[in-house]
C-alpha angles and dihedrals in degrees: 000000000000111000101191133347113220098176108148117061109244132233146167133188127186086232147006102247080058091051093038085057099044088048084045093219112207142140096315088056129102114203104204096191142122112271089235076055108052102038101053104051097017114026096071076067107074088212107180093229142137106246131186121183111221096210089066087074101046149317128275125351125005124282133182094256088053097047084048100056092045102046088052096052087040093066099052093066088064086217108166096204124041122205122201119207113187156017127334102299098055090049104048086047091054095056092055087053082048091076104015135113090202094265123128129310092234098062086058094057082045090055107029097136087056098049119139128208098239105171129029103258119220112179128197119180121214097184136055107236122049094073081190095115073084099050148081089226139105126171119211129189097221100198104189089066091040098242145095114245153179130251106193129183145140090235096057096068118111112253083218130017108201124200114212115173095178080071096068098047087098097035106133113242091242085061090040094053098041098045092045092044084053088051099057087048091052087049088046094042096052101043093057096052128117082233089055109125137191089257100039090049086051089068095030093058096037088056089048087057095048098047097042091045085050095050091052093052092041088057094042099050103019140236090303089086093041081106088061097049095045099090085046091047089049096050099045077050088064093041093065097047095057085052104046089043098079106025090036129209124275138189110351083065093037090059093036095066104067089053097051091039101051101029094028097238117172109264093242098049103045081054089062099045082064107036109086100036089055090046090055094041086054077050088057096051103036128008099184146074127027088354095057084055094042090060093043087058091046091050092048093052093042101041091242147120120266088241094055097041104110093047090049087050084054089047090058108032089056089070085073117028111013104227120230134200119245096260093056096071089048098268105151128214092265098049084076100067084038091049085041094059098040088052093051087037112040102014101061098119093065096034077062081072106057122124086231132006109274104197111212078267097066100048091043076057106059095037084067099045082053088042 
C-alpha cells in the first residue's frame, strides 16, 4: 500500500529574482506563463529564456485544440527544461509538454502507459488552489469527445515544485476564491477517500484547517488582510496536493467536469456547485466511519453542531464565492442525463474514489437536486 507519493523536490523563495538566480534560467529553458504574468515579476530580469504566453492560444482552462498549438510551437524552440509559471491551466499544460513531441494531445491519452519523460519539468503556481504543481495529473477538456479528462503518468511528475509568494500579491479576488475553494475540496475529497492513508490524511486535514481558519478571518476582517493569508493559502494549497495526489478526488470533481466543460465554469467553481450536494447524499448512504469524523472536524472549526455542518460550510463558503444552482449558469433539464453518462462512463478513475459507490442513479440524482 502506498502510503504517500512525494515525488517533486520542494522548494520556496521569498521572490522571483531569488528563484530565477538558485534554477539558474537561462536559453535551454522554455517559460510556459501568462504575459501579465511574466513582465511584472520577471521581465526586469533580462532572462535569456524561451517564453510563450498561454493566453495567445485561448481563453480559461486547457482544450485539446490549445494543448495541441503550444506543444507544436514548443518544440520548435529545442529547449531541453520547461518552467511553468501560474494557475491550473499553464501547468497542466506543462505536464503534457513534459512527455510530448509536439503531436497531438490525443496519442498521448492513447498511449498513457508508454509515456516518456521528454523535458526536465519545473512548476511554479501562481494560484492557491490547484496543488498540482505536486501531482502526476492534467486535466484536459478534450473538446472533440465532449468531456474534461485526466491525463495521469509517472513521468509527468516535476522534477521540482517551487513556492513563490511574492507571485500572489496581485492575484484578483474572483482567482483567488475559485483556486482556494478548489483546494478545500481537494483536502475534503482526499481525505474521504478508501486510498487515504494515515500520512496523506495528515496533510488533507491540516489544509482543511488552514483554509477554513483564513476564510474566517477573511470574512471577519475583510479583504483588506487577503495579503496576509496568502503564504498560509499557498501553502494549504500544497498541502492538498500532496494529499490528493496520492488518494485522489472523487466525485465532486467527476460531476464538476461536465459542467465546466460544457458551460466553461471556472474549475473551482463548478467544484463548488457540486460539493456539498455529493457530501449529504454520502450522509444518506453511510453515516459512519472517516465521513462522521470528517464532520466532527468540520463542526469544531466552524462552532456548529455535526447535523448543521454542511449548511454552516455554505454559509461560509458564500462569503467568498456566492453558490449557484445548475440553471443559473444556463444547464438544461437534459444535461443532466447527458452530465450523468459522461460521468459513469469518462470519469472512473475518480468515482473509484469515492468514499462510497455512487450507481449512474444516484448522480443523476444529485444534479437534479443542484439543478
Amino acid at each position: 500500500m502506498k502510503l504517500i507519493i512525494v515525488k517533486p523536490e520542494l522548494h520556496k523563495f521569498a521572490s522571483c529574482a531569488e528563484f530565477a538566480e538558485a534554477f539558474k534560467l537561462g536559453e535551454n529553458d522554455l517559460v510556459l506563463t501568462n504575459e501579465y504574468i511574466f513582465n511584472p515579476y520577471f521581465g526586469k530580469l533580462n532572462l535569456p529564456v524561451h517564453t510563450i504566453f498561454q493566453e495567445k492560444y485561448g481563453a480559461g482552462e486547457p482544450t485539446d485544440v490549445m494543448v495541441d498549438a503550444i506543444a507544436a510551437d514548443a518544440v520548435k524552440t529545442g529547449c531541453k527544461r520547461i518552467i511553468a509559471i501560474g494557475g491550473g491551466t499553464v501547468i497542466d499544460i506543462a505536464k503534457v509538454l513534459a512527455v510530448s513531441d509536439g503531436g497531438p494531445v490525443d496519442a498521448l491519452y492513447d498511449n498513457v502507459a508508454n509515456l516518456e519523460k521528454r523535458h526536465e519539468l519545473v512548476i511554479v503556481p501562481t494560484t492557491c488552489g490547484t496543488g498540482s504543481e505536486v501531482t502526476n495529473i492534467s486535466i484536459i477538456n478534450r473538446t472533440r469527445i465532449g468531456t474534461k479528462m485526466g491525463l495521469a503518468s509517472e513521468k509527468m511528475f516535476a522534477d521540482a515544485a517551487v513556492l513563490v509568494p511574492e507571485l500572489l500579491s496581485s492575484l484578483p479576488f474572483g482567482v483567488f476564491a475559485t483556486s482556494s475553494i478548489d483546494a478545500l475540496v481537494h483536502a475534503v475529497e482526499s481525505s474521504l477517500s478508501p486510498k487515504a492513508t494515515a500520512y496523506t490524511k495528515l496533510f488533507g486535514y491540516k489544509a482543511i484547517e488552514m483554509i477554513i481558519r483564513s476564510y474566517q478571518k477573511l470574512v471577519k476582517e475583510g479583504r483588506e488582510v487577503l495579503g496576509g493569508l496568502m503564504e498560509d493559502f499557498l501553502i494549504a494549497s500544497n498541502y492538498a496536493g500532496l494529499a490528493f495526489g496520492t488518494a485522489g478526488c472523487a466525485a465532486v470533481h467527476a460531476m464538476s467536469y461536465p459542467l465546466g466543460g460544457t458551460y466553461h465554469v471556472p474549475h473551482g467553481e463548478s467544484n463548488y456547485a457540486m460539493f456539498t450536494g455529493v457530501l449529504k447524499n454520502y450522509m444518506e448512504i453511510k453515516q459512519d466511519g472517516e465521513i462522521a469524523v470528517m464532520n466532527g472536524y468540520l463542526a469544531d472549526l466552524l462552532g456548529c453542531g455535526v447535523g448543521e455542518v454542511y449548511d454552516k460550510l455554505e454559509e461560509l463558503l458564500n462569503q467568498v464565492l456566492p453558490k449557484k444552482a445548475l440553471h443559473e449558469y444556463g444547464v438544461t433539464v437534459q444535461d443532466l442525463d447527458t452530465f450523468t453518462e459522461a460521468v459513469m462512463t469518462t470519469q472512473g478513475r475518480l468515482m473509484g474514489n469515492n468514499f462510497v459507490p455512487l450507481d449512474a442513479e444516484r448522480v443523476r440524482k444529485i444534479y437534479g437536486e443542484l439543478y
